[in-house]
N, C-alpha and C positions, 0 to 999 in steps of 0.2 A: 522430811526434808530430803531433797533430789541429794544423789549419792556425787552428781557433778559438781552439786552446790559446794558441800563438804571435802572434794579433791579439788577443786579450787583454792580454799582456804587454807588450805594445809598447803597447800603450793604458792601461798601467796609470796613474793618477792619484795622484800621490804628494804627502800633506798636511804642513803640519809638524813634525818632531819633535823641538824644539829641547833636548830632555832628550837624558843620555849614553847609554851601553850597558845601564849598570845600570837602567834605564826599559825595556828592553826591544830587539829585536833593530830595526835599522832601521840610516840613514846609505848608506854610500858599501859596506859588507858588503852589506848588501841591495841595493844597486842593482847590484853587479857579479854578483851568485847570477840574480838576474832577468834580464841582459841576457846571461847565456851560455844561461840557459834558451833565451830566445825565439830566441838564434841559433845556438850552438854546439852544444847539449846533444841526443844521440840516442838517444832513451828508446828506439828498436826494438830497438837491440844487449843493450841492458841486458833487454828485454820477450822478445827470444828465449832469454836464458840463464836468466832464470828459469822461462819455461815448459819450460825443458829440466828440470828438475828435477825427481822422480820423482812427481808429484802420482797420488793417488786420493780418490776418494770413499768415506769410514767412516760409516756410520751418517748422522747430518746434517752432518758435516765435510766440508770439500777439508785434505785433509792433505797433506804432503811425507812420504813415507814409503821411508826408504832400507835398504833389505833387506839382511845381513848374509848373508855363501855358509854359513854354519853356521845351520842353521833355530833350533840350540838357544838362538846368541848371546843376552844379557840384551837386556833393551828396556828403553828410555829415551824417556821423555815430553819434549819442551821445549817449555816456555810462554812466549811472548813478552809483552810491555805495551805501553802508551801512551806516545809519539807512535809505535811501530815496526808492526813486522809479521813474519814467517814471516825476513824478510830479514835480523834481527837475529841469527839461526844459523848464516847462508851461509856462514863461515868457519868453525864447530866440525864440519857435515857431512863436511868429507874427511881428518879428524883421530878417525871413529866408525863407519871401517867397516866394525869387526869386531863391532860392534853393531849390532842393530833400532834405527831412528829413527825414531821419531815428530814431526813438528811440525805439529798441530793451526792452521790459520789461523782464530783465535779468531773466531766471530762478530760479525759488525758491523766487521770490520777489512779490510783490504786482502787478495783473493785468496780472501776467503770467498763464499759465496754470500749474496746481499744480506737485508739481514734489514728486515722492513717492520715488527713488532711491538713492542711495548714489552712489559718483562720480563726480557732477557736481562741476569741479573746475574750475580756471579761464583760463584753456586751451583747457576744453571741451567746456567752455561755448566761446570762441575766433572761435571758429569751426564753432558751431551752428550760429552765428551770421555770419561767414564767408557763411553758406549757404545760412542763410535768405536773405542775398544783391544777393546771386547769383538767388533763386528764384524770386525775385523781377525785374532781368534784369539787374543787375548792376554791371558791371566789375570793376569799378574803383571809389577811394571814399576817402573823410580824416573823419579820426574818431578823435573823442574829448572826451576827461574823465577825470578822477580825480576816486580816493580810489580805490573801486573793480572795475571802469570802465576802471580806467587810466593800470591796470594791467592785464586787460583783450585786450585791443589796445597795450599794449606794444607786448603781444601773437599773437592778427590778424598779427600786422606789421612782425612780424618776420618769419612765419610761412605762408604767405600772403605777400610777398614782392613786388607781381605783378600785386596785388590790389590794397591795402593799397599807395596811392600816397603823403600824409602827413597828421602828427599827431600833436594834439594840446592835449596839458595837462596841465592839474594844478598841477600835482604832479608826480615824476616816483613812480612805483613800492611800497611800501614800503616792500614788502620783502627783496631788494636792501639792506639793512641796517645791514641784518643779514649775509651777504656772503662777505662783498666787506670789503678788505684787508684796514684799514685804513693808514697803512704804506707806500701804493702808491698814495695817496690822497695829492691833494695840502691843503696847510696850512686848508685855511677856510672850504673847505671840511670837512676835518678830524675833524675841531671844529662844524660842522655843525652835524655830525656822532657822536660826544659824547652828544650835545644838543638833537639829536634824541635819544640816548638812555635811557637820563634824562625822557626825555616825556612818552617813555615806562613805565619805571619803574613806573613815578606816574600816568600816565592815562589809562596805557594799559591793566591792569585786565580784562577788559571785552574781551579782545583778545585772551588771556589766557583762558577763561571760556565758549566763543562762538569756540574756537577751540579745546579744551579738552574736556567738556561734554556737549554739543548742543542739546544731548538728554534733561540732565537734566534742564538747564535752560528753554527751549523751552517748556516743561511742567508747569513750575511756569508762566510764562510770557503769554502763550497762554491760561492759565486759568484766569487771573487775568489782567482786564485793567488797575485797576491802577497802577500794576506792570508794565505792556508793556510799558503803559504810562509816569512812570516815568525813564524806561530803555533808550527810547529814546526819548523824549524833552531833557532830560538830555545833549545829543552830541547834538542834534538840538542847545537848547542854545548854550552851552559851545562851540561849532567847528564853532558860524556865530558870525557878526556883533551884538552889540546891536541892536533890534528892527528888524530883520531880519524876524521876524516871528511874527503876528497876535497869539491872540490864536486860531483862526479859522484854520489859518494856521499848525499851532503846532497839532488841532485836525486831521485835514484832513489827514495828513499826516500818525501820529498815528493809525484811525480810518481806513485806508488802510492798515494797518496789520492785524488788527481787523477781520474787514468782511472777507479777504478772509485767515486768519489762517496761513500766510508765514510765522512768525517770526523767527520758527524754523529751516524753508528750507533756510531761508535767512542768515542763520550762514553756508551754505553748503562753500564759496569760504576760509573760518577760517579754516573748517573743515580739507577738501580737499589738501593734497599734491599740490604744481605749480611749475613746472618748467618753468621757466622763462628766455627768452633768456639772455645773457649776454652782449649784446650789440645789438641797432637797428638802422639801420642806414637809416629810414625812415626819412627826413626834417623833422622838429619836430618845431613849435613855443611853449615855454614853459610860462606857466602864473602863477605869483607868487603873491599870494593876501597876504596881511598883517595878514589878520586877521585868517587864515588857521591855519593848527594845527604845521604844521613843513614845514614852508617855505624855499624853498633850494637854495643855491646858487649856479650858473650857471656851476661852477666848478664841481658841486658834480652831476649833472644832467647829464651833459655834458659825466660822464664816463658810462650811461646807454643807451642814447640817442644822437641822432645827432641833438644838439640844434642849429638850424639856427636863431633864435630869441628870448629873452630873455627877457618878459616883466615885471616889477614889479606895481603893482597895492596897493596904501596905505590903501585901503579902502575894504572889502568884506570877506570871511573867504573859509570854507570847501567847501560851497553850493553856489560857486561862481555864475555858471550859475542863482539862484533863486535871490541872493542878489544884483548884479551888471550886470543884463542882458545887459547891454549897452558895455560895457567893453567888457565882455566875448564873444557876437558878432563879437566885430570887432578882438580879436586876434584869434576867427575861421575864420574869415572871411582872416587874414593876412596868416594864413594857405594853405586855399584853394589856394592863389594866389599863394605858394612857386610851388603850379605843373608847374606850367607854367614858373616859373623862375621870376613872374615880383617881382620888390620890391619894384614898387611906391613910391619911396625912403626911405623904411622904414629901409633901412639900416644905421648906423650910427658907423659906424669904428671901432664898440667893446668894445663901452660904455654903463655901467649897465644903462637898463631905467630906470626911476620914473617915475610911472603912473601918477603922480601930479592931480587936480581937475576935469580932459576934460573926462569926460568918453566918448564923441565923437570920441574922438581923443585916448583913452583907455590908455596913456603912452607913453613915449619913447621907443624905442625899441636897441635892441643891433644886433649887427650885425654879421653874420658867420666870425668865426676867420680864417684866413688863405684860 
């Protein structure tokens, strides 16, 4: 770790912030995450095992792309979001070997090549991703996401209908929530649509601020680790499970903002206008963690996406794929089998799952209506 990085931190200037937790991350949490940065923490150990990791260049992408010994194996797209990077899959990779892996390091984010232009939204970046599989040899695939990933596969699939053969999410859209008529909404929908807009109002500022002036933040934030620092542990905590994160964890993550200076570009999909299709009608297994920020009910899913499987999981949050690697496997893996039609009987007559204790077994599942 750069010796700037660490006389930074040690000079960090810390104001008042007499508000609690619920005002934001700060106190005696933050000043112990900063003082093992500046002395304990060895981002090189951490910077060699991710460079060990199978990176190539596709098209305009650095991908992690992990080769299957069966050239035929299916391929699997995973899209990560905001505050994360490529790193949010480190633990599904050696649970997918008998699969093609794709993980795309989205533009403007950590590990990508640095992006100088404005424009990159989540339908230019749905494109570029759509090339990178074509450069790679890959005609057909299911892709899997959540936040800016889940809304960038909702763009391949629509736009890519002849690729895209099924999608797995943790979430649709959230732009979804600003266009879609509550008035045609069944009951729990429409109460799901007032509980999302609750959420906004208290937690969405930074949405509001990374989509409005991205310049000016990205300035304070990319000068200042402890600010970066406390910008995103802050959704790290607050969007996972208790204990979902090491501090090691929390640092590395962070500390890939850090080195390569995305923080800025990384507010481009807030930024950025997306048109969004209004319905996709790619088989879709949808996965609903408990612990996520705005978990949706099948109904309200259902009018974005063509949800052939509906699973609920009690345990894991935003960062599913990192928190509950077991789980998350197997509803990609229930995914890939929708191409084929099989349902290994995971069909069950259109009863909500509970993902109950089996993360083997990852939940019950619900079954395509009609």
């Amino acid at each position: 770790m750069s010796d700037d990085l660490r006389e930074r931190l040690r000079r960090t200037r810390r104001v008042p912030t007499p508000w609690g937790a619920e005002r934001g991350f700060s106190g005696a949490g933050l000043d112990d995450l900063l003082d093992r940065w500046a002395n304990n923490y060895d981002w090189g150990v951490h910077e060699r095992r991710i460079a060990g990791l199978p990176w190539e260049t596709a098209g305009e992408l650095r991908v992690i792309h992990q080769r299957a010994a069966d050239p035929a194996a299916p391929v699997v797209v995973l899209l990560h979001g905001w505050p994360d990077s490529v790193l949010r899959f480190e633990r599904v990779l050696p649970l997918l070997t008998d699969l093609q892996v794709v993980v795309p390091a989205l533009p403007g984010f950590p590990f990508a090549a640095p992006l100088t232009a404005p424009g990159m939204s989540v339908n230019r970046i749905a494109g570029l991703v759509a090339d990178a599989l074509e450069a790679l040899g890959y005609s057909h695939y299911t892709v899997s996401g959540g936040d800016v990933g889940g809304a960038v596969a909702e763009v391949l699939a629509a736009e890519h209908s002849d690729r895209v053969t099924a999608l797995h999410l943790t979430n649709t859209a959230p732009q979804h929530a600003f266009t879609v008529d509550p008035a045609k909404l069944a009951p729990d929908a429409a109460a799901f649509l007032e509980l999302a807009g609750q959420w906004f109002r208290a937690e969405g500022g930074y949405i509001a601020t990374q989509s409005t002036r991205p310049n000016t933040l990205a300035v304070a934030l990319g000068d200042s680790p402890a600010g970066l620092a406390a910008w995103i542990v802050e959704k790290l905590e607050s969007w996972s499970d208790d204990g979902a994160f090491t501090p090691d964890d929390l640092l590395t993550w962070v500390t890939a903002y850090w080195v390569s200076g995305a923080i800025g570009t990384s507010f481009a999909t807030y930024a950025e206008p997306a048109v969004l299709p209004e319905r996709v009608e790619t088989p879709t297994v949808l996965s609903v963690f408990a612990g996520d920020t705005k978990p949706e009910p099948r109904s309200y899913a259902e009018v974005f996406v063509n949800v052939r499987e509906y699973v609920q999981h009690p345990a894991g949050g935003h960062f599913a794929a990192w928190e509950q690697p077991i789980a998350y496997v197997d509803d990609l893996r229930r995914a890939v089998r929708l191409v084929d039609g099989v349902d290994d009987g995971l069909h069950d007559g259109g009863r909500d799952g509970d993902g109950g204790d089996d993360q083997e077994q990852g939940g019950d599942r619900v079954g395509a209506n009609g």
